[in-house]
Structures are given as structure tokens and as C-alpha cells.
ROLUM-745835 format. One line per field, with one value per residue (C-alpha): residue number from 0; residue in three letters; x, y, z. Coordinates in Angstrom, 1 decimal. Example, Ala and Ser with C-alpha at 12.3 -4.5 7.8 and 13.67 -1.06 7.14 Angstrom:
pos 0_1 .
code ALA_SER .
x 12.3_13.7 .
y -4.5_-1.1 .
z 7.8_7.1 .
***
This chain:
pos 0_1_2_3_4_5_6_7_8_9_10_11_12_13_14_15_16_17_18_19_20_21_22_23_24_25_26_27_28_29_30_31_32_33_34_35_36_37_38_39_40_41_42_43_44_45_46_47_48_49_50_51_52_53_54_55_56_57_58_59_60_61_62_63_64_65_66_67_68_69_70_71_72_73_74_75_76_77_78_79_80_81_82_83_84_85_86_87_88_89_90_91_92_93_94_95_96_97_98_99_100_101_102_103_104_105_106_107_108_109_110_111_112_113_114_115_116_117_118_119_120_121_122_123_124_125_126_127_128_129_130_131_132_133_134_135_136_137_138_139_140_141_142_143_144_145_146_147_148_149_150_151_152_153_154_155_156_157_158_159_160_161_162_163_164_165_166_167_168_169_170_171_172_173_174_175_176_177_178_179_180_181_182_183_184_185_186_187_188_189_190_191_192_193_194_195_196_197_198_199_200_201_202_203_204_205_206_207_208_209_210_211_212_213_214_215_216_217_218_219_220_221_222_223_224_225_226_227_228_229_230_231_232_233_234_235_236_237_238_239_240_241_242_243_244_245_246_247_248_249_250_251_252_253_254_255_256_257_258_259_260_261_262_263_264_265_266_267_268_269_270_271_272_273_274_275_276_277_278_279_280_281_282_283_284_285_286_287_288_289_290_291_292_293_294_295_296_297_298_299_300_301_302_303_304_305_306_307_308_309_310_311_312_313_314_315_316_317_318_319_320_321_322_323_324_325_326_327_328_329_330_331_332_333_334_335_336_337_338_339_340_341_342_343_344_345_346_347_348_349_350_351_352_353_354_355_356_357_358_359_360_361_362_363_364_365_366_367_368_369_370_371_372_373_374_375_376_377_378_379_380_381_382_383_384_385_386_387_388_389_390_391_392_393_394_395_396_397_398_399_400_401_402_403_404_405_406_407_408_409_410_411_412_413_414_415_416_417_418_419 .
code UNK_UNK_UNK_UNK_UNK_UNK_UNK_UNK_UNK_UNK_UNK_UNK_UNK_UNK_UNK_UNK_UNK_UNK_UNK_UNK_UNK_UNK_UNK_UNK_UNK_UNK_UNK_UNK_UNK_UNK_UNK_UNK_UNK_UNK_UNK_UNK_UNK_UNK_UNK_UNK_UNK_UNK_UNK_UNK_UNK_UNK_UNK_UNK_UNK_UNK_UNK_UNK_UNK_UNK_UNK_UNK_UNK_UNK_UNK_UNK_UNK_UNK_UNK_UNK_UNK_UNK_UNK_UNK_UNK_UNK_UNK_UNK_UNK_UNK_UNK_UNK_UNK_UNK_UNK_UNK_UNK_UNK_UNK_UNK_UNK_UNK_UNK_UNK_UNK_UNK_UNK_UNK_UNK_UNK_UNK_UNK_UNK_UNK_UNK_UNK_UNK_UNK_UNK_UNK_UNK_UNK_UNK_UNK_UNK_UNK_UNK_UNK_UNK_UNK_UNK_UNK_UNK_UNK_UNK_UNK_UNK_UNK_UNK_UNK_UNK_UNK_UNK_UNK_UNK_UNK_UNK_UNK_UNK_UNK_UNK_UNK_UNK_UNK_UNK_UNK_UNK_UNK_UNK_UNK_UNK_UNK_UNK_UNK_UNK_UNK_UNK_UNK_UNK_UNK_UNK_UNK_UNK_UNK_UNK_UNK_UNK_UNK_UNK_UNK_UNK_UNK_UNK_UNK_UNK_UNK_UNK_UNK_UNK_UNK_UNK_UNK_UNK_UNK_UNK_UNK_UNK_UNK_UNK_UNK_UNK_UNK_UNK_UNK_UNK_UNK_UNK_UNK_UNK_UNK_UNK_UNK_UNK_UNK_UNK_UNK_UNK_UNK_UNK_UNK_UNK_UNK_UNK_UNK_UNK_UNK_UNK_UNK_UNK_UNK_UNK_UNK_UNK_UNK_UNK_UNK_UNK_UNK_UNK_UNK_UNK_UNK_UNK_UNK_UNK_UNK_UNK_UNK_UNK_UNK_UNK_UNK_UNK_UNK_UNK_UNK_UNK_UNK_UNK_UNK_UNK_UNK_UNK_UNK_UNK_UNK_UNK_UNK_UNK_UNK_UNK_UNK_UNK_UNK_UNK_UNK_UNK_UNK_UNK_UNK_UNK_UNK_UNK_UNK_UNK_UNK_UNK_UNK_UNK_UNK_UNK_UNK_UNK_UNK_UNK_UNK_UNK_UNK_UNK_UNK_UNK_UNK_UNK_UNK_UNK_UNK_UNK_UNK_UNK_UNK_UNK_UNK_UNK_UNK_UNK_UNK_UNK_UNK_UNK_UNK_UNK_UNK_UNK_UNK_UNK_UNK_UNK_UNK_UNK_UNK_UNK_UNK_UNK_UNK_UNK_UNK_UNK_UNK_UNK_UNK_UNK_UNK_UNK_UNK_UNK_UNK_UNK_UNK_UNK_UNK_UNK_UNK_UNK_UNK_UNK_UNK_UNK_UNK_UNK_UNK_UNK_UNK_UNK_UNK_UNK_UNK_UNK_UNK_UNK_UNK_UNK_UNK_UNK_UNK_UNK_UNK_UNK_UNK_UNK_UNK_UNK_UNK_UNK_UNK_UNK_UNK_UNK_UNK_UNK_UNK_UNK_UNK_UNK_UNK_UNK_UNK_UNK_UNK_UNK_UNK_UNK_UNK_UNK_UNK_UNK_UNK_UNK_UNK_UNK_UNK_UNK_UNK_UNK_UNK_UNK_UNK_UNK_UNK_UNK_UNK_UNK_UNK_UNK_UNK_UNK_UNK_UNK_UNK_UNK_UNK_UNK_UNK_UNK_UNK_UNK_UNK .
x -96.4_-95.7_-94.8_-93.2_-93.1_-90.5_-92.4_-90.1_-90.3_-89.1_-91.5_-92.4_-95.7_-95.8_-98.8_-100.1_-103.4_-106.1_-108.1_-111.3_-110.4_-113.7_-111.4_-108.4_-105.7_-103.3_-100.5_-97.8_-94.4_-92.5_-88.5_-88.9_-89.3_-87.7_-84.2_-84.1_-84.8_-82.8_-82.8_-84.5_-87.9_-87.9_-91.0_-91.9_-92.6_-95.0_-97.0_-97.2_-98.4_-101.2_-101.4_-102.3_-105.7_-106.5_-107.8_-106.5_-107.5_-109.8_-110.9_-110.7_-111.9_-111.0_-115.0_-114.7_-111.2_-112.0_-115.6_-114.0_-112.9_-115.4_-118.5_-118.3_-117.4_-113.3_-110.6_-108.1_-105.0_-101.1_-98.4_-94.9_-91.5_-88.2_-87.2_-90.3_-94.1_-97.2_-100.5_-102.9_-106.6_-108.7_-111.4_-114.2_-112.9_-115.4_-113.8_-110.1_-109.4_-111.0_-108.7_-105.8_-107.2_-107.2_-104.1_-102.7_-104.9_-103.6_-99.9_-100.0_-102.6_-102.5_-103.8_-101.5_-103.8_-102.2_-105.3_-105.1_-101.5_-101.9_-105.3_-103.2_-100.4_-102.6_-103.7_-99.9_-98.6_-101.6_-100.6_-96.7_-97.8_-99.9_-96.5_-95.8_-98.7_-98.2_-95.1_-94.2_-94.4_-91.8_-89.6_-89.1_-88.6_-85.7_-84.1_-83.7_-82.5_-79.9_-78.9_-78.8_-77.8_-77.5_-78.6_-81.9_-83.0_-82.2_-85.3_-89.3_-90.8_-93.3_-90.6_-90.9_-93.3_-90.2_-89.7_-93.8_-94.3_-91.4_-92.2_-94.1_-95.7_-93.0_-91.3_-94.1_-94.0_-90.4_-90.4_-92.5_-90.7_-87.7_-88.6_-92.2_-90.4_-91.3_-87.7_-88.5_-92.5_-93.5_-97.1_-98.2_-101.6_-103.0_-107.1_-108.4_-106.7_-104.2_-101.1_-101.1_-104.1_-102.2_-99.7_-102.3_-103.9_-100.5_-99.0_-102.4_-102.6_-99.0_-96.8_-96.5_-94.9_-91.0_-88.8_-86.5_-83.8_-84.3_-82.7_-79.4_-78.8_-76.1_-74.8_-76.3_-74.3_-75.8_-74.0_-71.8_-71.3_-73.7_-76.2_-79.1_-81.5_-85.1_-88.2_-89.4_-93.3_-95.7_-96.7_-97.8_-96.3_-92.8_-91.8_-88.4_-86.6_-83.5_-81.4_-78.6_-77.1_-78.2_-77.8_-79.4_-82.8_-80.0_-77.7_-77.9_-78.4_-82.1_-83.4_-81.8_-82.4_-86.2_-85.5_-83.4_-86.6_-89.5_-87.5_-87.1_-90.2_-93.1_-96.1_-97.2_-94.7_-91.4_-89.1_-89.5_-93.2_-92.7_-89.8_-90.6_-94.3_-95.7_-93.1_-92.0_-94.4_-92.3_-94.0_-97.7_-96.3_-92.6_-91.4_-88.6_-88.6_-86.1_-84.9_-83.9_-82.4_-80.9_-77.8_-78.0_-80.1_-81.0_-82.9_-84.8_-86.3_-89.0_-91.4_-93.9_-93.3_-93.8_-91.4_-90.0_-89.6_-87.1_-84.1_-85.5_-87.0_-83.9_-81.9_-84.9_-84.2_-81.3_-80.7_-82.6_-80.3_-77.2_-79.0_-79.3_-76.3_-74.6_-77.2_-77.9_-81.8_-82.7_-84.0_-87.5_-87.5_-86.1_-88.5_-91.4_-89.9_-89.7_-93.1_-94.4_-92.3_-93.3_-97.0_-97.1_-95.6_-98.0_-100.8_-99.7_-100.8_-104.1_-105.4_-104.9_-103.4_-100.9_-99.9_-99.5_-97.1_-95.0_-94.5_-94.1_-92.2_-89.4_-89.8_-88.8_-86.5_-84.7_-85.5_-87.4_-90.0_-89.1_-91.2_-92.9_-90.7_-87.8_-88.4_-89.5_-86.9_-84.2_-85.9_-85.7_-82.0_-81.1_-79.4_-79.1_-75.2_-76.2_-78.2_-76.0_-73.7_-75.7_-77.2_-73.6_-72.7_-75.7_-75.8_-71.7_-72.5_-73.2_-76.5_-78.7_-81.6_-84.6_-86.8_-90.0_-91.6_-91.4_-87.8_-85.2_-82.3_-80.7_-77.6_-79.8_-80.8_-77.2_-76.1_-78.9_-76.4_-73.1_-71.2_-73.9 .
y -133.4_-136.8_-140.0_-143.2_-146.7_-149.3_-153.0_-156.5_-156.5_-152.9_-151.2_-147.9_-146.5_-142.9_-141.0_-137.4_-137.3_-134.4_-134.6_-132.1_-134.1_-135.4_-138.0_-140.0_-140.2_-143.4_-144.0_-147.1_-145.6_-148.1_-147.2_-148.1_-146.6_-146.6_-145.6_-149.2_-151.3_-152.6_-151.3_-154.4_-153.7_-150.2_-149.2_-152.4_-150.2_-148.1_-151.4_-153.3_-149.9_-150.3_-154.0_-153.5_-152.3_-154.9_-157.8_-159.1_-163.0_-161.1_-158.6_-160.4_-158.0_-154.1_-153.3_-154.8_-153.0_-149.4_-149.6_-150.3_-146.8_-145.0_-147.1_-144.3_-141.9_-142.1_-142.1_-144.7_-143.9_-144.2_-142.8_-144.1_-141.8_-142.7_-143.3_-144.5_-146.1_-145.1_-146.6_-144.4_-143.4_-140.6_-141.4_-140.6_-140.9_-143.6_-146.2_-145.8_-149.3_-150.1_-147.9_-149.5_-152.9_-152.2_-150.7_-153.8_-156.5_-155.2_-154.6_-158.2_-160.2_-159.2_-161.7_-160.2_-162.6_-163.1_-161.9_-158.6_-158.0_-158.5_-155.9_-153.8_-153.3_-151.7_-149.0_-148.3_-148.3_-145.3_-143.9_-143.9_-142.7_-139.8_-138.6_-137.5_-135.9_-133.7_-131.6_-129.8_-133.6_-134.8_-132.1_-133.0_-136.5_-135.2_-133.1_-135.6_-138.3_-135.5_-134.6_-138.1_-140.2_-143.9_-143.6_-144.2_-141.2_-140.5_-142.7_-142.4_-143.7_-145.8_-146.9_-147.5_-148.8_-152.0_-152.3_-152.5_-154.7_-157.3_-157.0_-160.4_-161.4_-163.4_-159.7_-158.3_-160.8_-160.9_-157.0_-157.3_-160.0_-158.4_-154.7_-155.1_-155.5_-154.3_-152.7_-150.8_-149.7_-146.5_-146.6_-142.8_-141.3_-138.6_-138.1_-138.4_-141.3_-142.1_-143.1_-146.3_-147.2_-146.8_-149.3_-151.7_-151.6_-151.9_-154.6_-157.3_-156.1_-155.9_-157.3_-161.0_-159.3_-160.5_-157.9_-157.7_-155.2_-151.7_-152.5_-150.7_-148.1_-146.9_-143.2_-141.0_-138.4_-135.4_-134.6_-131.6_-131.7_-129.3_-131.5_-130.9_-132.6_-131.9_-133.7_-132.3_-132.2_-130.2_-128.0_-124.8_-123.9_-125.0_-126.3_-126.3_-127.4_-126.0_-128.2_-127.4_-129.2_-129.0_-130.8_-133.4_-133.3_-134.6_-131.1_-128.4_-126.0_-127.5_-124.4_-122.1_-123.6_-123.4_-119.4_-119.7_-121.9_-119.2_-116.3_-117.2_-119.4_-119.9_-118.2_-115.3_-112.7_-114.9_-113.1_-115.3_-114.7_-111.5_-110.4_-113.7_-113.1_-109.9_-107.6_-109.4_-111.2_-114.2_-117.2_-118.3_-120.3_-120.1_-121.2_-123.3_-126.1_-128.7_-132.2_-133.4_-137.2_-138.7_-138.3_-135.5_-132.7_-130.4_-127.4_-127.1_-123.7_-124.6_-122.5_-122.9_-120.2_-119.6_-121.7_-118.3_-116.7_-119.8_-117.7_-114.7_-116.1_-118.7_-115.0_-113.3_-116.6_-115.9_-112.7_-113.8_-116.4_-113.9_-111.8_-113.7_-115.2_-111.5_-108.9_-109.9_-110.0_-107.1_-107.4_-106.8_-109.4_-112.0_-111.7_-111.8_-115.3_-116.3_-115.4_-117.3_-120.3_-120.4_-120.0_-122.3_-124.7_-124.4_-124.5_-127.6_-129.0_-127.9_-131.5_-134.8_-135.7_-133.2_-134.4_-137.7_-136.7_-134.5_-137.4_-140.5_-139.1_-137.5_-140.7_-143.3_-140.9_-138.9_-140.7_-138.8_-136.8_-132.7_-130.6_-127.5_-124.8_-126.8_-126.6_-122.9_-121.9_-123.0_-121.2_-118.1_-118.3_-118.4_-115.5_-112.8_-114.1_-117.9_-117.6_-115.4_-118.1_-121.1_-119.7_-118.5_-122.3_-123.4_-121.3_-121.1_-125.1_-126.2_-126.6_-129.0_-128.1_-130.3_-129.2_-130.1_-128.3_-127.8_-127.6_-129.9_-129.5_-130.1_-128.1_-125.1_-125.7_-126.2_-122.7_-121.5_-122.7_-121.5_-118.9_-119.4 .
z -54.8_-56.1_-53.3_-55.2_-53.5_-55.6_-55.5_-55.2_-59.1_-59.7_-60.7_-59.7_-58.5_-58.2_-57.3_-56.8_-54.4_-55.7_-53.0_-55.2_-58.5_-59.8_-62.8_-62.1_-64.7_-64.9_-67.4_-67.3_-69.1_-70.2_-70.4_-74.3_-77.5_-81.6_-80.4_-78.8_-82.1_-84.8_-88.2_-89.5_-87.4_-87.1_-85.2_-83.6_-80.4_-82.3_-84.1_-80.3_-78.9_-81.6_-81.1_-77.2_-78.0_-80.3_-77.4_-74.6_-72.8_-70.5_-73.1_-76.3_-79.0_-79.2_-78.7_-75.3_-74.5_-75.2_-74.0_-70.9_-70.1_-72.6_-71.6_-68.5_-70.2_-70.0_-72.6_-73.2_-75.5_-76.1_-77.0_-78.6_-78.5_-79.1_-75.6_-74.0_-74.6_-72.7_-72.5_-70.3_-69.3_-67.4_-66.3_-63.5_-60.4_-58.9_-62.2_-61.0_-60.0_-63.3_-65.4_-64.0_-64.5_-68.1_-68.7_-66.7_-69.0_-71.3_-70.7_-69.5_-71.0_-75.0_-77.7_-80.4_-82.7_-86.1_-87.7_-86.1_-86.5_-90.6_-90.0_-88.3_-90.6_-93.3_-90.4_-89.7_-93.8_-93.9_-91.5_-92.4_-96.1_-94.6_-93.3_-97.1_-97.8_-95.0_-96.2_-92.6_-91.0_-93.8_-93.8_-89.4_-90.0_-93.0_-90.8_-88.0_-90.4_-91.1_-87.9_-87.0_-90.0_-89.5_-86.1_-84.3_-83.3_-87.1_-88.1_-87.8_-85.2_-86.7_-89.0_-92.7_-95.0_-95.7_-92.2_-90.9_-93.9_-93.1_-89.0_-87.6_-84.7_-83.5_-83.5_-81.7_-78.8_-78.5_-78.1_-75.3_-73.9_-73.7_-72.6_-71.1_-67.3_-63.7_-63.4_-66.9_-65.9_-63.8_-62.7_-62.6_-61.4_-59.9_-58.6_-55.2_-54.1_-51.4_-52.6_-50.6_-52.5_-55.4_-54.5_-52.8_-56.8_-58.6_-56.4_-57.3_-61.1_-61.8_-59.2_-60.5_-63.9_-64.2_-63.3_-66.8_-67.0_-69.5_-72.3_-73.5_-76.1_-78.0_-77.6_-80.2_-81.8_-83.4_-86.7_-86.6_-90.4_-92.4_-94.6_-96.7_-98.1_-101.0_-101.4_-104.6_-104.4_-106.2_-103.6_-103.5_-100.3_-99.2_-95.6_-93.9_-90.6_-89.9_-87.5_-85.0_-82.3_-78.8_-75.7_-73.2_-71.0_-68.6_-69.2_-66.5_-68.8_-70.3_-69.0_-70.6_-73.5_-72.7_-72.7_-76.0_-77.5_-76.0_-77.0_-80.7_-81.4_-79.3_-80.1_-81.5_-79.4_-80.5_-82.5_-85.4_-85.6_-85.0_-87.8_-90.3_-90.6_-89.2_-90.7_-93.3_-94.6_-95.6_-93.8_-92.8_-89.9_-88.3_-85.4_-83.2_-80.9_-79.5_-79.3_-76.3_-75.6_-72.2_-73.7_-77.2_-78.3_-81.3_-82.1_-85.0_-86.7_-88.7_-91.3_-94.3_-97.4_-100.8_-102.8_-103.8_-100.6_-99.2_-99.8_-98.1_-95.2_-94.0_-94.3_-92.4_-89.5_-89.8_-88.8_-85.8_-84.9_-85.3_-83.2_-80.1_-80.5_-80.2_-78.3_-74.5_-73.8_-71.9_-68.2_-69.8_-72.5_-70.3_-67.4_-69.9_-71.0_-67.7_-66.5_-69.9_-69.2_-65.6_-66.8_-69.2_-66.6_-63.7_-65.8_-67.6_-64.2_-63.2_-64.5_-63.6_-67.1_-66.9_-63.3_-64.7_-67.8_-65.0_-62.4_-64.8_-67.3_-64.8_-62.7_-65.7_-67.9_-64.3_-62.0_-59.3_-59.5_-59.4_-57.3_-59.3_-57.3_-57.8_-61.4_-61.1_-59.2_-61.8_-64.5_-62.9_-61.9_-66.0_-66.6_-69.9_-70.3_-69.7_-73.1_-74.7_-74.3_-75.2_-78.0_-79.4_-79.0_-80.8_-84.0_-84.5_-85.5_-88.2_-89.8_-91.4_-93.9_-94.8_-97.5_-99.2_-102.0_-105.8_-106.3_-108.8_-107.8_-104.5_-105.6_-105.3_-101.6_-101.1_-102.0_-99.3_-96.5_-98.2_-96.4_-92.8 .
***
């Protein structure tokens, strides 16, 4: 689906060709993201992602930048995680060479003006403060700091309201100095272009950038201690993650834990939604997902009660958990999954957008690029006894509990966990 061409400076170009596509979608990922920083300036990646937009030497005001892409009817937008960046358009397919030209002005060509990085920071201490008014948001970014204490991976990725108030320019520039490379860009798209016209496009916008090495992490270490942890707030509804340890995107096993995810907690036919709310009542929203690093993992229950229905509903979850971790899936149930999983999959590519996110993604995290039946064909070669046995190594760990809602005492959320 996807061809790749490396250029003298490293980077990567890979491209799917649609030849019916009537929009092009482009995206640069760059190998970069919070669990690179240092404590002190904690979500630098996430303010420079913000800064990018802000004016560049060609471009020097953020009217001119996004009316770029929008003035024909296009969308420009980014994206920072905690292992990479991305800055990426769609737009109609006759504009391609302009999308790229953007992204690259910008990636290349940023004012970072002082005025607009002390504008900025306002924006980003808003939006960091939103993140506690929103108790389901708080209670994710709790439980990660627990499953990861001390680490980065344990931290938000836009940082904290210390850290964004204390970072500079001089931070911002040096950031992109040192991780804005060609060895640590993929250039993804996917529309009705030829690959070679791809790479043609790439090689004059962004061939003269310096090569620079990706930067080096330390190994995380999920925490295999149980820990808890409250934010008393006066709300009416309580939210909770429940957080165990997992494995890598890199383990062979990331499909089965795909198949332990589906089965428990997405959508409406999981077995969470299912027992939590529709029989018992206990929840408004409940649901699973995972966390999956190059080298760690975790997966995380998470729901939204009545503050007096927390007890109930973690043993209601619970019974769930001890329940796949002890009762094979029928042939039934786990073809269902697959068919979902598989679904979900191939449909998460019937746009250009979702082609892009496929090939650059794999391509700077991987990489190479996996074909779709490649993919498929894994999924459907997980067996009843490979989650049977995944599962039991999951939920025989130890656990870690974030909560928000109108509760004291931590001691009391404490006793939830005892005897689990």
C-alpha cells in the first residue's frame, strides 16, 4: 500500500497513491514528544507544537498560516503525544504541493516571536487548568502519574502550569534544534499522487534540513506496586481509572491485547458496558483502553458513578476482570471481536487521513510500514488461550486507582483496593 524512499538527510517519505481520492492528506511526524523532556520544561513539545502556527518568515502572522490550507477549503492541525509530534493537513487534491509547502514553512521557517510565545502561554495555562474541571480527564492524567511515578510517561503532556510558566523562548528554539532533524521526520501522504512526486516535493521543501540524530530516552518502568490516589472535588458524579500493567506496541502479543481491550471495553456490546451499566445500573459511562510505549504498556478501566456507587461498581469491574482472567472466550465471542477489530481497522482507512496516521505512524515509531492483511492476518491467528493467558498476567498485578469526586479521605479509597 505504502512505498518509502530515505533522502541524503534521513528523512523518510512514505506515500500511499489513491488514484479516485478527490483531497490529499500530508502529515510530518517527528520522532519526538513529553517523554523526551526534562522535568524542568515539561511540555515544551506541546507549547512549540502551538508555537508553529503562530508565523513563520514566509508566513509571518497566524491569519496568513492557516488561511493557507483553509482559504481552499482545507484543514491544518497538530497533534503532540509522548513519543512523537505531528503537524498535518487535508486538503483538495489540486493544493497538494501547497499543503506540503506549509507544513515545511513552518517546520523550518518559524518566527517563535517573543511576543507570541508570552500570548501563547495564557492559551496553554487554560488549557492545562481546563484539565481539572473536567473530572474523567484528571482522573487519566492521576492514574498515569501513578503507574508511572517520577517518570515521563508519568507526567501530562502539556506539562504543568510551573513548568509552561517558567519555559522560554530560548527553550523553544533549542527544542527544535535538537530534535527537529531529517533522521527524526517521516513525511507521510496519501491522494492521487505518485509517490515519486512525493519525493520530488519533499527533497526541494525539506531536503536542505540537517540530518540530527532522535534523541534518546530513558527506559520507563510501569509500577508494579498498588497506589492510589483522590482529588476531592465537589462533584456530583465521580470518575475513576483503574490502572494495570501491560506491555509494548513493540510486544508480539499487541494483538491480543487488542482482543482483551474489545472484549472488556469497547463500545456498547463490551462486557463492562454490558454488566456495569445495562444490568447494573452502576455507571453512565464505563469502559477500558490501553497504553502502549516502544518499550512499557498499561491498561486502564475507566468509569463515571455516583459517589456512592464507587464501591459497588470497582466490585461490579471486577468481577469482569476475574472473569476473563479464568473462563476462555467461546469460539463465538472471540470471532465477534475479531470481525469488530478487523472492521474497525479497514475502515479506519477508507480516507486519506486515516492512510496517513497508518503509514507515518508505523514508519517513525516501527519502522516500516505494515500491510493491512499483514495486520489482519495477525489478528485472527490470536487464540481463546492466548488471552486467557494475557489477561491472567494482567489482572494478577497489581493495581493502581485514581479518583476524583467528593470524597476526604484517601484512606477510604484505599480500603477499595484491599484484598484485590
Amino acid at each position: 500500500m505504502f512505498e518509502k524512499t530515505t533522502l541524503p538527510n534521513g528523512m523518510r517519505v512514505v506515500s500511499a497513491t489513491v488514484p479516485h481520492s478527490y483531497s490529499t492528506a500530508l502529515s510530518l511526524y517527528f520522532g519526538v514528544g513529553s517523554r523526551y523532556e526534562e522535568e524542568r520544561v515539561s511540555g515544551v513539545s506541546h507549547y512549540l507544537e502551538h508555537m508553529l502556527f503562530k508565523g513563520t518568515t514566509n508566513r509571518p502572522s497566524a491569519r496568513e498560516v492557516s488561511e493557507t490550507v483553509e482559504g481552499v477549503g482545507g484543514v491544518l492541525n497538530a497533534g503532540t503525544g509522548r513519543e512523537y509530534t505531528t503537524y498535518w493537513t487535508k486538503l483538495p487534491a489540486e493544493y497538494s504541493r501547497r499543503g506540503l509547502e506549509l507544513l515545511s514553512d513552518m517546520a523550518l521557517y518559524s518566527l517563535v516571536q517573543p511576543e507570541e510565545v508570552d500570548r501563547e502561554r495564557g492559551v496553554i495555562l487554560e488549557e492545562i487548568r481546563g484539565r481539572e474541571d473536567s473530572p474523567g480527564r484528571l482522573a487519566s492524567g492521576m492514574v498515569d502519574g501513578l503507574l508511572w511515578s517520577g517518570q515521563p510517561l508519568g507526567r501530562e503532556v502539556a506539562g504543568t502550569e510551573e513548568t509552561v510558566a517558567s519555559i522560554t523562548r530560548e527553550d523553544l528554539l533549542g527544542h527544535m534544534q535538537r530534535f527537529y532533524g531529517g533522521r527524526n521526520l517521516v513525511v507521510a501522504c496519501a491522494g492521487p499522487l505518485e509517490h515519486a512526486r512525493v519525493v520530488e516535493w519533499a527533497s526541494d521543501l525539506l531536503g536542505d534540513m540537517e540530518a540530527r540524530s532522535a534523541g534518546c530516552v530513558s527506559p520507563a518502568s510501569v509500577s508494579r506496586e498498588s497506589r492510589v490516589a483522590l482529588a476531592g472535588k465537589p462533584v456530583k458524579q465521580a470518575s475513576f481509572c483503574l490502572g494495570f500493567p501491560a506491555i509494548s506496541y513493540q510486544d508480539p502479543r499487541r494483538y491480543t491485547l487488542s482482543i482483551l481491550d474489545t472484549v472488556l471495553g469497547s463500545g456498547m456490546s463490551s462486557r463492562l458496558f454490558i454488566e456495569v451499566r445495562e444490568r447494573g445500573g452502576l455507571a453512565y459511562s464505563v469502559g477500558s483502553y490501553t497504553q502502549q510505549y516502544a518499550d512499557d504498556g498499561a491498561f486502564i478501566v475507566h468509569a463515571a458513578v455516583a459517589p456512592d456507587m464507587l464501591g459497588r461498581s470497582l466490585d461490579a469491574v471486577y468481577e469482569q476482570l476475574r472473569r476473563v482472567s479464568s473462563e476462555p472466550l467461546s469460539e463465538d465471542e472471540l470471532a465477534r471481536i475479531k470481525r469488530y477489530i478487523k472492521g474497525r481497522t479497514v475502515m479506519g482507512l477508507e480516507g486519506s487521513r486515516g492512510l496517513v496516521q497508518w503509514g507515518g505512524r508505523q514508519e517513525l515509531l516501527r519502522g516500516r510500514v505494515r500491510e493491512v492483511e499483514e495486520v489482519l492476518a495477525e489478528v485472527e491467528a490470536v487464540t481463546a488461550a492466548d488471552v486467557l493467558t494475557l489477561a491472567s498476567e494482567v489482572f494478577d498485578a497489581q493495581p493502581s486507582l485514581a479518583v476524583v469526586g467528593p470524597y476526604e479521605d484517601a484512606r477510604e479509597i484505599e480500603g477499595l483496593l484491599d484484598g484485590r
